[in-house]
C-alpha positions in Angstrom: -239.9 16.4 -9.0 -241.6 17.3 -6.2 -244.5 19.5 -5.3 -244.0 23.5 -5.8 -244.4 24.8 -1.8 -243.8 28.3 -2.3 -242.9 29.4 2.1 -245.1 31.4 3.5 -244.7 34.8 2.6 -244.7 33.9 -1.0 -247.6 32.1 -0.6 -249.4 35.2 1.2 -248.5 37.5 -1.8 -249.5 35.1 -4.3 -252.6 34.7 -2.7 -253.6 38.5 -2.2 -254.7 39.0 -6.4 -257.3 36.0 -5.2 -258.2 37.7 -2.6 -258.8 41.3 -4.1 -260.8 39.4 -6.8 -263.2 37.7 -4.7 -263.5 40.7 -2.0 -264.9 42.9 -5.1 -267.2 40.2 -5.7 -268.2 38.9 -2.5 -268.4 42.6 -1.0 -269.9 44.5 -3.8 -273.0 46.8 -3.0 -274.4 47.5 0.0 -273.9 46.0 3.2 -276.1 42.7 3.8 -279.2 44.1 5.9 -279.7 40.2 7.3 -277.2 39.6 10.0 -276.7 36.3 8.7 -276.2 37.3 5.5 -273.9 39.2 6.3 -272.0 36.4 8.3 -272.7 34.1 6.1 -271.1 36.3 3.2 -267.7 37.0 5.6 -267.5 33.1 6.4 -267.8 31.7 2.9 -265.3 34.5 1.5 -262.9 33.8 4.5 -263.2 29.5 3.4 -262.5 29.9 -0.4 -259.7 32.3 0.4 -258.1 29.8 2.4 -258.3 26.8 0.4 -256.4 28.7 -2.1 -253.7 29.7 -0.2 -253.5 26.5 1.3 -253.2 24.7 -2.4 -250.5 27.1 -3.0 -248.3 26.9 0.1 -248.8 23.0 0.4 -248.5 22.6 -3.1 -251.8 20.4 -2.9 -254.4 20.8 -5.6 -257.3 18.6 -5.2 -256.8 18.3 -1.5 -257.6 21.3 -0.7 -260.0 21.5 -4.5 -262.3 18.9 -3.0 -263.2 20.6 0.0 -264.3 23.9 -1.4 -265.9 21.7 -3.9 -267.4 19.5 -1.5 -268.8 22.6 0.8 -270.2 24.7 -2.0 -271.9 21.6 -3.0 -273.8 20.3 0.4 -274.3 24.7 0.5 -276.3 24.4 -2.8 -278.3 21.7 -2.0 -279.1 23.7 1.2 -280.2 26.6 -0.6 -282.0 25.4 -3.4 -284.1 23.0 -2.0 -284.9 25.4 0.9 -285.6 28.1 -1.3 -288.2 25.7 -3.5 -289.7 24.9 -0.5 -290.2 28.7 1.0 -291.7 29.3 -2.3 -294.1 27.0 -3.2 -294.1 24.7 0.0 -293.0 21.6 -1.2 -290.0 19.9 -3.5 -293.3 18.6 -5.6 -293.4 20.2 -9.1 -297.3 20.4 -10.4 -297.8 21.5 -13.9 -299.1 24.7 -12.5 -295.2 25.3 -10.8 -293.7 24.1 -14.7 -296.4 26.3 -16.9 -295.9 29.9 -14.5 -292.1 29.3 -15.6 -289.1 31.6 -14.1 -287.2 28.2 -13.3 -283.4 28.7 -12.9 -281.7 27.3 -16.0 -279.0 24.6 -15.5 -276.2 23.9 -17.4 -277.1 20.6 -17.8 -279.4 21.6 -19.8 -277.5 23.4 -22.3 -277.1 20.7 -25.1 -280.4 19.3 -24.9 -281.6 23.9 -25.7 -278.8 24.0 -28.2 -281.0 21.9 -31.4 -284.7 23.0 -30.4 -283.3 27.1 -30.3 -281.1 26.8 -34.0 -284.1 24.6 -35.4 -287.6 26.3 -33.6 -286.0 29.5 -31.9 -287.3 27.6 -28.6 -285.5 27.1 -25.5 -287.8 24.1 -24.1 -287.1 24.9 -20.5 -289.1 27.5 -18.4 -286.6 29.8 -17.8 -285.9 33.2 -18.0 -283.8 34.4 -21.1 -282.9 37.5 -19.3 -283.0 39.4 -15.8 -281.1 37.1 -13.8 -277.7 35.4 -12.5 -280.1 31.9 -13.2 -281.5 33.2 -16.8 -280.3 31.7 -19.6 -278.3 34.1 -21.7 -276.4 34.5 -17.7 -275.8 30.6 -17.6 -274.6 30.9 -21.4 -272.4 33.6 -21.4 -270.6 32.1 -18.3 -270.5 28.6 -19.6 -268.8 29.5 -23.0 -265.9 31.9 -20.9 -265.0 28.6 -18.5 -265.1 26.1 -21.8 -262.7 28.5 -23.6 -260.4 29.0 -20.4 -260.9 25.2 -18.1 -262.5 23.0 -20.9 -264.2 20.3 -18.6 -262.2 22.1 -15.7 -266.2 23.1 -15.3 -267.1 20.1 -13.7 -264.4 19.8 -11.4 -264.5 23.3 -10.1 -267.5 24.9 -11.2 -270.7 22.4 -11.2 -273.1 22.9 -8.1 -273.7 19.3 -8.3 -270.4 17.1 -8.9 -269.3 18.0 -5.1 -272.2 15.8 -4.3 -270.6 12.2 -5.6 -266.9 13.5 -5.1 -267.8 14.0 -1.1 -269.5 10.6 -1.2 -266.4 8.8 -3.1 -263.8 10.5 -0.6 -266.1 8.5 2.3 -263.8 4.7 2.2 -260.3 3.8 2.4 -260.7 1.6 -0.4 -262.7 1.0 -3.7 -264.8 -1.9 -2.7 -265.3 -2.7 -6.7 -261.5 -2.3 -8.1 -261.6 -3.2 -11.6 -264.6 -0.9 -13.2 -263.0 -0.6 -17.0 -262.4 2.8 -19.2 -265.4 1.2 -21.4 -268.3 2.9 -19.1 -266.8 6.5 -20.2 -268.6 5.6 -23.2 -272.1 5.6 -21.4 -272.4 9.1 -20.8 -271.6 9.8 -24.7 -274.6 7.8 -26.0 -277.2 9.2 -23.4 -276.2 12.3 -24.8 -277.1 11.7 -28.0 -280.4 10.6 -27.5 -281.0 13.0 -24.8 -280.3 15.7 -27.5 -282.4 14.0 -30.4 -285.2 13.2 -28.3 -285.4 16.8 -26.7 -285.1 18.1 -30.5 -288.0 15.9 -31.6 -290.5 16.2 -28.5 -289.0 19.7 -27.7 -288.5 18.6 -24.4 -285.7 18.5 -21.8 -285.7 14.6 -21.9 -283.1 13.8 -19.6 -284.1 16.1 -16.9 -287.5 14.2 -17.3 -286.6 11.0 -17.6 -282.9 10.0 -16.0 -281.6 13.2 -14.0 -281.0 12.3 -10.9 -281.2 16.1 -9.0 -284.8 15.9 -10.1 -285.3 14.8 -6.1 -283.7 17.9 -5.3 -286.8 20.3 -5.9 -288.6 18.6 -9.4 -290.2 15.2 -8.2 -294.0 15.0 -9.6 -297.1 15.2 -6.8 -298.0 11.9 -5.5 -301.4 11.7 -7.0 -301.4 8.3 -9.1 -299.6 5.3 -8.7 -297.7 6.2 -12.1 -296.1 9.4 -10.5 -295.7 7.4 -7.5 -293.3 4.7 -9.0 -291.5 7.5 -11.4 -290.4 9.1 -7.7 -289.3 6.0 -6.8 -287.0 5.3 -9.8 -285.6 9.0 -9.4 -284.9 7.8 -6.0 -283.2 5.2 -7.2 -281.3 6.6 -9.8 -280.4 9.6 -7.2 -279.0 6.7 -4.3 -277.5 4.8 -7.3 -275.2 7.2 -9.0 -274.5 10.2 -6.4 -274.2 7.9 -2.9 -273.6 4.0 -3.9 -271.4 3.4 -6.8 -269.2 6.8 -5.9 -269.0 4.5 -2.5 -268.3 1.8 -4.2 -265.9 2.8 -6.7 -264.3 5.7 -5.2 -265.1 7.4 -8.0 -266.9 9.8 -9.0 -269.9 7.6 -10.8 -272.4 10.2 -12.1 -270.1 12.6 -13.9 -267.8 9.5 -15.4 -270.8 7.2 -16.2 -274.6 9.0 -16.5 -273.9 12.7 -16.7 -274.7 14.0 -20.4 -273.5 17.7 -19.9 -269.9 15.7 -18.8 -269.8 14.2 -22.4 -270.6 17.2 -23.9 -268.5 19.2 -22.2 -265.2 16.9 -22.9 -265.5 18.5 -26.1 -264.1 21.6 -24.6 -260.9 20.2 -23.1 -259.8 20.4 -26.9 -259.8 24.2 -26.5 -259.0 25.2 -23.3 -255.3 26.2 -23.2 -254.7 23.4 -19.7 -254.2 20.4 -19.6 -252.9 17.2 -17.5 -249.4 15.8 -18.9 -247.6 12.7 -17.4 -243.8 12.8 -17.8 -242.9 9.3 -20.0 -239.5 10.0 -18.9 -240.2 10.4 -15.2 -243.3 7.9 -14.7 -242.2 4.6 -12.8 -245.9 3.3 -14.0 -247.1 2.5 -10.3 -250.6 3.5 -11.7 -251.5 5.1 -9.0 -253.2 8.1 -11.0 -255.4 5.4 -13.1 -256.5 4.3 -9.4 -257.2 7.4 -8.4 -258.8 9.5 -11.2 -262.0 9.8 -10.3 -263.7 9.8 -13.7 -261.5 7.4 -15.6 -259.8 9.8 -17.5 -256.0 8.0 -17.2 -255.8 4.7 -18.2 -252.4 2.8 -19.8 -252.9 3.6 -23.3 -253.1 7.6 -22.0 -249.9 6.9 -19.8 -248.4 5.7 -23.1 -249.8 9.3 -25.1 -248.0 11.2 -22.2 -251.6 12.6 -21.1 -254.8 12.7 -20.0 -257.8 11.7 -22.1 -260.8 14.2 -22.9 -262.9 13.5 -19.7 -260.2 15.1 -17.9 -262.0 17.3 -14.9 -258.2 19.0 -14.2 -259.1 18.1 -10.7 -255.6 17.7 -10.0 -255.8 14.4 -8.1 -253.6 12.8 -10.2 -250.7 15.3 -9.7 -251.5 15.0 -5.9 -250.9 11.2 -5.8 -248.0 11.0 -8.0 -244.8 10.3 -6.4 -242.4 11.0 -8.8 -244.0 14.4 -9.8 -244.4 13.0 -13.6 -248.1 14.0 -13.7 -248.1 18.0 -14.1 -250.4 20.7 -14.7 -249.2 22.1 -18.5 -250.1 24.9 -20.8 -250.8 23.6 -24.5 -248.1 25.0 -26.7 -245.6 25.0 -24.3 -242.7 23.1 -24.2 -243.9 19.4 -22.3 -241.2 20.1 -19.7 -241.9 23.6 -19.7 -241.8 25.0 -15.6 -244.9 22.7 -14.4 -244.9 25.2 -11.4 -246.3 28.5 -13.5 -248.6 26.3 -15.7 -250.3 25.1 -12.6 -250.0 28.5 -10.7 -251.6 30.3 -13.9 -254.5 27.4 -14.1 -255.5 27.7 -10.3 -256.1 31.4 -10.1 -259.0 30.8 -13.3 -260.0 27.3 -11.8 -260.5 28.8 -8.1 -262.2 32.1 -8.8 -264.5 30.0 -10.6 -265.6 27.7 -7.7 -265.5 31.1 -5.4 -267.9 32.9 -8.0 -270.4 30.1 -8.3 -269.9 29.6 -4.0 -270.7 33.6 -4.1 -274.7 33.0 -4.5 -275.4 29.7 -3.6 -273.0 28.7 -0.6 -273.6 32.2 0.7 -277.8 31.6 1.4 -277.2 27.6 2.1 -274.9 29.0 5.6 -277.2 31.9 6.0 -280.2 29.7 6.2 -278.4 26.8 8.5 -277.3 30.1 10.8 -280.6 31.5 10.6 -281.9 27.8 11.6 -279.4 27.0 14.8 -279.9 30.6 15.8 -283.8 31.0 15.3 -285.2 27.2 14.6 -286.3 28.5 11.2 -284.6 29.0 7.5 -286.5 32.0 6.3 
């Protein structure tokens, strides 16, 4: 079975609901006073729109996924370390910065909050609760409505990180390191759990302090003693390591299958969401070229063998990309498993995309702003 590629006038009307969506989001309010706002709000609304009607009419999903992914992602980075920087002057975070609070809260964050808040009625992070796209009840509410609809389908479409490693693995040909074994999915799962009992018994946001690697982005501590110093350098490290090297390496992407506690975590969700990844016993030739490919080692034999994909699924769609015999297939739980592959993955995308779009809306928008404002002016604010 090959590839749904709707022709072109099908693929304009399926594409127009997307488009209505994200113009009522995008263009809501008043018109952008800053002219690069403004273009900067036309350009990124223009890019999303288009990767989606190209993964409909080519019948590409993560082709098209993991450049919208990808952009959004280098946009963020843009964006928020700018922003830190026009506030406070510097990506350094003094304890005067941590103790005035009004940080924007990450999802990462959210099992690490989850213990301290039932036990202590604490959320250990200083963010806002309310007021706020960034506050915490916002990140919540927002988190728990992609869990029930993508499951980990949020960190394939949705987390303003994970296009970071993906862009880096996408950089060779080939893995250089072939043979990495399903055994480092369990990595992830174990620095969860003592990321979530050490931040319930210091009520502190362990990981972020000890292992995140974004902490380079905008959290590193001043360079006042030697001991701040050489815990820079291992953030570094841990930054070069997991987002640039091994997803170099491995082709892979390194930090989400193999450090990335909110990615365990949030494999518990796939068990909800309604989407999944099936593989067609019947019509796979077992050329293994999804295990190859998935980039967070979510298909291995044994899950070939089950007929699907395992928990750490992103729903990134690679693996229904690379399949040549069309036996790997977007599928709606419930359903029949042969049950038309075409509307099941048609019905995931519009969810999946309006997602990355929504969380691009913010972000992505001020990252272009600010690089137009640069070329055009030699300044980002």
């Amino acid at each position: 079975m090959h590839p749904w590629r709707p022709g072109l006038g099908r693929s304009v009307l399926l594409a127009l609901p997307m488009a209505l969506l994200t113009a009522l989001l995008f263009f809501r309010g008043p018109a952008a006073a800053d002219p690069f706002q403004g273009a900067a709000r036309a350009l990124v609304f223009a890019f999303f729109n288009a990767m989606f009607f190209l993964m409909l009419h080519t019948g590409k999903t993560d082709r098209w996924r993991a450049a919208g992914f990808i952009v959004y992602a280098v946009l963020f980075a843009v964006s928020f370390i700018s922003r830190h920087i026009e506030s406070r002057g510097t990506v350094v975070l003094t304890e005067a910065v941590w103790f005035k609070g009004g940080f924007p809260f990450c999802h990462i964050l959210i099992p690490m909050t989850l213990l301290p808040a039932a036990l202590k009625g604490l959320i250990i992070f200083p963010s806002t609760i309310l007021g706020s796209p960034a506050a915490v009840a916002s990140i919540l509410l927002v988190w728990i409505g992609v869990s029930l609809t993508l499951g980990r389908g949020w960190c394939g479409w949705g987390c303003f990180f994970g296009g970071l490693d993906d862009g880096f693995s996408r950089i060779l040909d080939r893995p250089v390191i072939k043979d990495l074994g399903a055994r480092w999915t369990d990595l992830p799962l174990a620095i969860l759990l003592m990321a979530v009992l050490s931040s319930a018994a210091m009520l502190l946001p362990t990981y972020c302090m000890w292992a995140c690697p974004f902490r380079v982005m905008a959290e590193l501590d001043p360079p006042t003693t030697l001991g701040n110093v050489a815990q820079d350098a291992v953030f570094v490290m841990i930054f070069l390591a997991f987002i640039v090297v091994l997803p170099l390496l491995l082709k892979r992407r390194a930090q989400c299958a193999m450090l990335c506690p909110f990615g365990a975590f949030q494999s518990g969700a796939n068990w909800i969401s309604p989407f999944e990844v099936r593989i067609d016993a019947g019509t796979c030739t077992k050329c293994r070229l999804c295990i190859q490919g998935c980039p967070t080692l979510a298909l291995t034999d044994e899950a070939l063998a089950r007929g699907h994909s395992s928990a750490t699924c992103l729903k990134c769609g690679k693996c229904v990309d690379l399949c040549p015999q069309g036996a790997a297939r977007f599928h709606i739980k419930g359903t029949a498993p042969d049950a038309s592959p075409e509307l099941a993955r048609l019905l995931f995308l519009y969810p999946a995309a309006f997602l990355l779009a929504a969380m691009a809306n913010g972000f992505a928008q001020d990252g272009l702003a600010r690089l137009l404002r640069l070329a055009a002016t030699g300044r980002m604010w």
